[in-house]
C-alpha positions as CSV (number, residue, x, y, z in Angstrom):
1,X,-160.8,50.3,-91.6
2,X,-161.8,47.8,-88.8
3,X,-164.2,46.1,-90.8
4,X,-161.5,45.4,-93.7
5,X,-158.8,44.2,-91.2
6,X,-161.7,42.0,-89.1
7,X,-162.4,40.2,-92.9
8,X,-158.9,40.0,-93.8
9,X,-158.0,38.3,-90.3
10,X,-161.2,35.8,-91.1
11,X,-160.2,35.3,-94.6
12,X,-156.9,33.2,-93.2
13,X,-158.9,30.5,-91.9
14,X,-160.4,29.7,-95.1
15,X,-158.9,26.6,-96.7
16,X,-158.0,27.0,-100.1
17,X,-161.1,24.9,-101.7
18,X,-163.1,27.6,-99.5
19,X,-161.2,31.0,-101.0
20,X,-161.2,29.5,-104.5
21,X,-164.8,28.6,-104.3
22,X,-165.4,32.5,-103.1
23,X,-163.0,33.9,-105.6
24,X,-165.0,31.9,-107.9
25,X,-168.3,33.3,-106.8
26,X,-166.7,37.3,-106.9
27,X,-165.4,36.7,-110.3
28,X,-168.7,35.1,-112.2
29,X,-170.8,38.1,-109.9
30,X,-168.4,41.1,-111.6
31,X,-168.5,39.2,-114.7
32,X,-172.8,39.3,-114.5
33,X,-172.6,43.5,-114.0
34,X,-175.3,44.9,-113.9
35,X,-174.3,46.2,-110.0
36,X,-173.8,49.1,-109.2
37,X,-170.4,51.1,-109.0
38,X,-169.4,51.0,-105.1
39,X,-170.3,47.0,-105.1
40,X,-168.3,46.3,-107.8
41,X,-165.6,47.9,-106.0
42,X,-166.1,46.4,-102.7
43,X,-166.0,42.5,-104.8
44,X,-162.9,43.4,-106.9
45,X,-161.6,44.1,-102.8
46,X,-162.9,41.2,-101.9
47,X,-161.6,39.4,-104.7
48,X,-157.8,40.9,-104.2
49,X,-158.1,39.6,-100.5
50,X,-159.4,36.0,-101.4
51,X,-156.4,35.8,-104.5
52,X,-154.2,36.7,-101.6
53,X,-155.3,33.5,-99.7
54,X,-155.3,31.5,-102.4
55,X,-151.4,32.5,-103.4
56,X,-150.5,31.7,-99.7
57,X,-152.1,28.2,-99.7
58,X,-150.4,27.5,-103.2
59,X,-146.8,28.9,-102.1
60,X,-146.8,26.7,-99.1
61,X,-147.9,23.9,-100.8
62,X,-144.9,24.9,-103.1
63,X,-142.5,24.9,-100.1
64,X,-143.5,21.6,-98.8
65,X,-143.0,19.5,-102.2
66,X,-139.6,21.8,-102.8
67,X,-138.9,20.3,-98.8
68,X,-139.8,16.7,-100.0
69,X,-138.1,16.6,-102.8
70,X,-135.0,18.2,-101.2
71,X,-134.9,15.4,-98.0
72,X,-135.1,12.9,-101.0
73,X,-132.3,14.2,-102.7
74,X,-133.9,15.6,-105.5
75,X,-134.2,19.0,-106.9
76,X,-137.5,21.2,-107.4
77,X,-138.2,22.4,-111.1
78,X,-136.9,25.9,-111.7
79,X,-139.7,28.3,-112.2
């Protein structure tokens, strides 16, 4: 349990380039097979915790232009 908090904690540093690229590299490795049953687990975990990262990155990306366009006087997009 440790282990999964210490990679989670380490996984907020990433930028998002650096998640993406890692998602990236999870998804085309489960996509390959050929790996056995308790790795494929562990990278679908991993690949949960990097999508997490990457969501963060894009929703406060999200909040700033929202912000911009706000002080400007404009209004975001609906979603």
């Amino acid at each position: 349990m440790a282990e999964q908090q210490s990679t989670v904690g380490a996984d907020d540093s990433l930028g998002y380039e650096q998640a993406r690229d890692a998602l990236l590299e999870v998804v085309r490795r489960l996509e390959g097979g050929g790996i056995p049953l308790e790795e494929s687990l562990a990278l679908w975990e991993r690949g949960e915790q990097l999508a997490k990262v990457c969501q963060r990155w894009l929703d406060g990306a999200r909040a700033r232009l929202d912000a911009a366009l706000a002080a400007e006087g404009g209004t975001p997009e609906a979603e």
